[in-house]
N, C-alpha and C positions, 0 to 999 in steps of 0.2 A: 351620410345623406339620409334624412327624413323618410317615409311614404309621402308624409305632404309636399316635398321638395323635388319637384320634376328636372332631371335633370337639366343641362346645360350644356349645350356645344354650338361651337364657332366652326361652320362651314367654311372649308380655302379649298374653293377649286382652280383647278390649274387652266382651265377656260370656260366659258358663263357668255351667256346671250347678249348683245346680240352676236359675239364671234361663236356661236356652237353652244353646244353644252347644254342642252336644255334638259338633258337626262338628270344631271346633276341639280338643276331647278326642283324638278319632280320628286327625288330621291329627298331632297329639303324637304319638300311638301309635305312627304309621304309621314317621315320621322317624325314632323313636326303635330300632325294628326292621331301620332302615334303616342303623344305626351311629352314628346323633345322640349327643351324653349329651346330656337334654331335663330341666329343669326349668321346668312352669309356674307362674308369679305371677300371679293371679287375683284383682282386684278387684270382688264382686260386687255389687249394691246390694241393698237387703233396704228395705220400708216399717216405720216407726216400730213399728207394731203398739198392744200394751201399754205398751212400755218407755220412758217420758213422759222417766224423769230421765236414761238415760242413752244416748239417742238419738244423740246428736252423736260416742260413743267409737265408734270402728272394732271390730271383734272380729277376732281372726287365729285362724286354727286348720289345724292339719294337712288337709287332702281324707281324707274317710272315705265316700266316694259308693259306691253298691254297682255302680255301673256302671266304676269308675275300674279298672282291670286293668297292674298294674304299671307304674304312671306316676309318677314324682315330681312332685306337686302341693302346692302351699300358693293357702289360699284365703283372703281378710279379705272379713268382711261388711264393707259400708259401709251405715249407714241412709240414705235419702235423704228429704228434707225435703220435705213436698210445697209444689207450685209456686215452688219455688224452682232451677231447670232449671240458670239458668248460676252459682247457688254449688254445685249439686249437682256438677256438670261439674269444677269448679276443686278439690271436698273427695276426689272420686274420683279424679282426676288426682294429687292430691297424697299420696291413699294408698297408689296403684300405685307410685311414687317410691320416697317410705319401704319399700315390698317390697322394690324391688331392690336399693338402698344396704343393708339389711339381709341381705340374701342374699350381696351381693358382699361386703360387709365378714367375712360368715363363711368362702365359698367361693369367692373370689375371683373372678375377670372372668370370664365367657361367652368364645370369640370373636364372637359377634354376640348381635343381638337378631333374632328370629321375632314382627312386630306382627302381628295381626290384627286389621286395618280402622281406619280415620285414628281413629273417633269411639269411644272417645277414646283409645285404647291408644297411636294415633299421637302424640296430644299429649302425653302421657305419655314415652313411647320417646324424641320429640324433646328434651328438658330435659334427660333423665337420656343419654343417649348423649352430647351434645354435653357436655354436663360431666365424663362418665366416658373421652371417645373412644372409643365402643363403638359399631360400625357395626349398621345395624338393616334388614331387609326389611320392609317393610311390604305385606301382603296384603291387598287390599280386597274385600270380599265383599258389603259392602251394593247392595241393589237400586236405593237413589234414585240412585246415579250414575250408571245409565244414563242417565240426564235424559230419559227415555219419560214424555212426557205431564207435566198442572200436578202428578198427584199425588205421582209421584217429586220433582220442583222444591219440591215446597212445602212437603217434608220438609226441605230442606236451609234453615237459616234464617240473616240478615243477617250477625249475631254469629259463625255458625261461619264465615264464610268465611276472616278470618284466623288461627283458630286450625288449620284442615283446613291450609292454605297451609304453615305450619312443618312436619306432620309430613312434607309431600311433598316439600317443600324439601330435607329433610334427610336420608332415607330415602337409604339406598347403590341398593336397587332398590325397585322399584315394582312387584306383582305384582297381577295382576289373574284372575277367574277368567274373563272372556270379556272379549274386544274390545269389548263395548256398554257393560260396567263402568268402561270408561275416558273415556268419554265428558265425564263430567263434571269428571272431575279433570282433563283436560285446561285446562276451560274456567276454575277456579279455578288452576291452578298449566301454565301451556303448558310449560314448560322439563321438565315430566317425562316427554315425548316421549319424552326420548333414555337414561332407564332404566327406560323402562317396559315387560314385556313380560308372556306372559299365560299361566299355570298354571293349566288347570280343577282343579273340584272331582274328591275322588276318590270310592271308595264302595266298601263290603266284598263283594265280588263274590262270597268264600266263603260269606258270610249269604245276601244275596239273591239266589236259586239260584232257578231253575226247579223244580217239583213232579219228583219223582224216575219216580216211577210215577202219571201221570196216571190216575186211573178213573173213570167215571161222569159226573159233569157237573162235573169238575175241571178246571181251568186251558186244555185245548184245546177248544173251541165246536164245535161239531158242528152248530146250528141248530135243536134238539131241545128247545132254554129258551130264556128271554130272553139276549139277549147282554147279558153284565157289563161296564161300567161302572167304573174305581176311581177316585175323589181323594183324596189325601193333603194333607192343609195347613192351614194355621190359618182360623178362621171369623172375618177382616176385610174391609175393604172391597177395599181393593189383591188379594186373592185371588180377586176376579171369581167366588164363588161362585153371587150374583144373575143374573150371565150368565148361567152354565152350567146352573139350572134351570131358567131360561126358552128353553134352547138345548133342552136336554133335554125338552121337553116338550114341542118341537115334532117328533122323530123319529118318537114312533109318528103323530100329529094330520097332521102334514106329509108325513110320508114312510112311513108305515106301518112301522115299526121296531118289533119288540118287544125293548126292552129296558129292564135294572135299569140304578140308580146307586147306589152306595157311597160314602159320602163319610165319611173317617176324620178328624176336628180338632174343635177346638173352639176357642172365641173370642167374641168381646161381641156377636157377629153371629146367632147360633145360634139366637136365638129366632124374631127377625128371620126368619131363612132357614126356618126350620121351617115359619113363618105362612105366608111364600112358596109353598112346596110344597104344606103346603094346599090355598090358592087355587087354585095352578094342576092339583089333581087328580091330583098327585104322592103323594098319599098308598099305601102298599105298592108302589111301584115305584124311591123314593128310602131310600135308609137313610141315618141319621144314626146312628154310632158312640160318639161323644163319643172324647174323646182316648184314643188307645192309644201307650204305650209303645215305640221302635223295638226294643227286642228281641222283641216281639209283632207285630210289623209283617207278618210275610213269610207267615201261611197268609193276608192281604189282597189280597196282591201273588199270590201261586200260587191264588188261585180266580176272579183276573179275566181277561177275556180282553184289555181294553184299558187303557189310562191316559188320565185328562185332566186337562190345568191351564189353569185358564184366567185366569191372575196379569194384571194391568195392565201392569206392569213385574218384572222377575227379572233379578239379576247373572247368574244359570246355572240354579238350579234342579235339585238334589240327587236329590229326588224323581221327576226324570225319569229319570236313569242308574239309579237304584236299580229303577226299574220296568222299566227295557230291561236290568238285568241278570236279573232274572227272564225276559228273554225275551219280553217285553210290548210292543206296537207302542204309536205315542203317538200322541195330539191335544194341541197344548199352543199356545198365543196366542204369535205373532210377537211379544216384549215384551223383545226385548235378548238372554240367556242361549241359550232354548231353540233359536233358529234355527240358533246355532252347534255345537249337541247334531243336532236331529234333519233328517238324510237322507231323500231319498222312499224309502230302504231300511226304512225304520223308523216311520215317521210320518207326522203330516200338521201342517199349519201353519192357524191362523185368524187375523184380525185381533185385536188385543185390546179386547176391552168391544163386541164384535160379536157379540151372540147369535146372530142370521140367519146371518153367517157359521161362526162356532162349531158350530152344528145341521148347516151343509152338508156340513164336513171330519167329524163325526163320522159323518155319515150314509154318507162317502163310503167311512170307514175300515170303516166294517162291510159294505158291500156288495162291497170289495174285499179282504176279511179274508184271503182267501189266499194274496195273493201276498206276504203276510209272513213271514218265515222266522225264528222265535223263536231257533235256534243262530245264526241270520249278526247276530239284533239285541244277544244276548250276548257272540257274538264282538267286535265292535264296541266292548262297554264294556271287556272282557275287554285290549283293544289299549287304551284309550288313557285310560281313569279306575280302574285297581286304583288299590289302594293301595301296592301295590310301585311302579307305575310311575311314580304323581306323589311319594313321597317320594324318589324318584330322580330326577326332575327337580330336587327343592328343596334336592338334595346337592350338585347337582354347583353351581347357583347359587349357595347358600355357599362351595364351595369359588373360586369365582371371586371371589368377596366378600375373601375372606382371603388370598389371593396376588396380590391387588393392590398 
C-alpha cells in the first residue's frame, strides 16, 4: 500500500439501523473521516409482517436512512422466520456472504474486513475471508461476554459455541471495547490471548456538549429544586431498571434527598416499571419518556445534574461517556464496561442488582456533588473516547493488519 492509497474496508455489522446499531453507523463515519474508503454491508432482519408468500426472498436496497450522512451503505432486509433461531442464523449468515461476493465481484477486494461482534457478522466474515484471503478485525461489543452473572451466560447458548469459536479463530485481531468484554471469548476460544487487545467505544463529543449558558435551574444544581436524576436505556430486564426505582426511592425515605428521576427508553418492561413506581409512590418524582431519538437526546443530558445506569452486565456502556461528555458525574453498577470508564474523579460505582447499595452511591454522589468538576469530566472523554481519537486508533491497527 501506497501513502497515496487510502485504505479499504468493508464494514459487516451484525445489526444496522433501522433494527439498532447506529453506534456501528458512527464508528463508519468516524473511520471514514479518518481517511478509510468505508463501505457497509448490512444484513438486517425484518418480521414476516403481511408478506405470507414471499417471506423467505431477501430484499436489497440502497440505505436511504435520514440519519445516514455521507456514508456508503447497502442494506438487505432478511425476514426472519419466527422460532426458527438457528435457520434464521444460517439464512442471515448466508445473505451477508452473498453481499460481499457481490460487492467484491463489482468493486473488487477491501484490504480488510471491519466485523462487528462474532454473532453473527463474525460467522459470516469467517467463510467469506477464508475463501477470499481477506483479513478481517473483529469488534465485539456484546455485553454477555463479560460472563457477569447467569444472565450474561445464559444468553450465550450450547450451539453457538462452535460457530462464535470460527469467527475468533480466524479474525487477524480481536478488539474488544473493555477488558471485561474479553472475558468470555477467552473462555470459548483461549488462543485469542495473543491478538486480543481493547479499543473503547467512542462518542460525538461535538453533540454532547455541555448547556452553553446555563440559567435558572438548568444543568448546574444549586439546591434550590430537586436534584435531577437522568437514565438513558432500553426498559429490559438486564438494564436493572427495577433496581434503580427501588434504589431511588429510598433517597428521600432513607436519606432525606429531594430528588427527580428521568428515565429516557422504552422496552417490554415499561408497564411493568410504571406499576412499580406506582407502588412505591414514585408517582411525579419518576418520569417515564418513552423512546427519544439520539439526535433529541442532549437538552436530556444538559438539564440533569447526574447520570445513572444501573445494567446487570455492560461490554462499556455508550451512554455513560455520552453523559460525562456533557460534563455529568455518574453512578453506574460495577457490571464489566463501566468500572473501566469511571474515576472517583467522575463518579461513583455500586454493586449490580444491589438496590441498598445503589441508593447509597447515589445518596453519596449528591451529598458530595461538588467536588465534581464538569470541565475535568469532559476533559476526560474529550482525551480518550472522541471520535477522532478511536478512529485513529483503528487506523493505525489496520495499517498493522496489512504490512504484515
Amino acid at each position: 500500500m501506497t501513502k497515496s492509497q487510502p485504505i479499504s474496508v468493508i464494514v459487516l455489522p451484525s445489526w444496522y439501523p433501522p433494527k439498532g446499531g447506529g453506534f456501528f453507523r458512527e464508528h463508519s463515519q468516524a473511520i471514514r473521516e479518518a481517511g478509510v474508503n468505508v463501505h457497509v454491508l448490512a444484513a438486517v432482519e425484518t418480521g414476516v409482517r403481511n408478506d405470507l408468500r414471499n417471506f423467505l426472498q431477501p430484499v436489497d436496497q440502497q440505505a436511504k436512512d435520514e440519519e445516514a450522512v455521507d456514508l456508503p451503505e447497502t442494506i438487505r432486509m432478511v425476514r426472519r422466520i419466527p422460532l426458527m433461531n438457528r435457520l434464521n442464523t444460517n439464512r442471515w449468515v448466508k445473505s451477508l456472504q452473498e453481499m460481499v461476493e457481490t460487492h467484491i465481484s463489482r468493486f473488487g477486494k477491501p484490504d480488510l474486513f471491519q466485523v462487528h461482534s462474532s454473532m453473527w457478522a463474525g460467522l459470516a466474515a469467517e467463510g467469506i475471508a477464508r475463501k477470499l484471503q481477506i483479513p478481517y478485525v473483529l469488534t465485539e461489543h456484546r455485553g454477555r461476554f463479560t460472563g457477569i452473572g447467569k444472565q450474561a451466560d445464559n444468553l450465550i447458548k450450547s450451539w453457538h459455541l462452535p460457530l462464535l469459536g470460527k469467527g475468533f479463530r480466524h479474525a487477524s485481531k480481536i478488539v474488544t471495547v473493555s477488558k471485561a468484554a474479553g472475558n468470555r471469548i477467552l473462555q470459548i476460544y483461549p488462543e485469542a490471548a495473543s491478538k486480543m487487545s481493547v479499543i473503547p467505544n467512542m462518542t460525538d463529543t461535538a453533540f454532547f456538549s455541555p448547556a452553553k449558558e446555563p440559567s435558572g435551574d438548568q444543568y448546574q444544581f444549586s439546591g434550590s429544586r430537586p436534584f435531577r436524576f437522568l437514565c438513558v436505556t432500553s426498559l429490559e430486564e438486564i438494564k436493572g431498571i427495577d433496581i434503580l426505582l427501588t434504589a431511588f426511592a429510598g433517597l428521600n425515605r432513607k436519606h432525606d434527598i429531594d430528588a427527580e428521576l428521568v428515565i429516557v427508553g422504552d422496552g417490554p418492561l415499561k408497564k411493568q416499571l410504571q406499576r412499580q413506581c406506582h407502588g412505591l409512590g414514585l408517582d411525579g418524582r419518576v418520569t417515564f419518556t418513552g423512546f427519544v431519538q439520539k439526535k433529541d437526546l442532549l437538552p436530556y443530558f444538559q438539564m440533569a445534574d447526574a447520570f445513572v445506569l444501573p445494567s446487570l452486565f455492560e461490554s462499556f456502556g455508550i451512554v455513560i461517556i455520552e453523559a460525562m461528555s456533557c460534563g455529568l458525574p455518574v453512578v453506574a453498577s460495577r457490571c464489566g464496561g463501566p468500572e473501566e470508564i469511571i474515576g472517583s474523579h467522575c463518579g461513583l460505582l455500586a454493586e449490580p442488582g444491589n438496590a441498598e447499595a445503589l441508593g447509597v452511591e447515589m445518596k453519596n454522589l449528591v451529598q458530595q456533588y461538588k467536588v465534581y468538576d464538569s470541565k475535568c469530566i469532559r476533559a476526560f472523554v474529550l482525551r480518550n473516547y472522541s471520535q477522532q481519537h478511536i478512529a485513529n486508533e483503528y487506523v493505525e491497527l489496520y495499517k498493522q493488519i496489512i504490512d504484515q
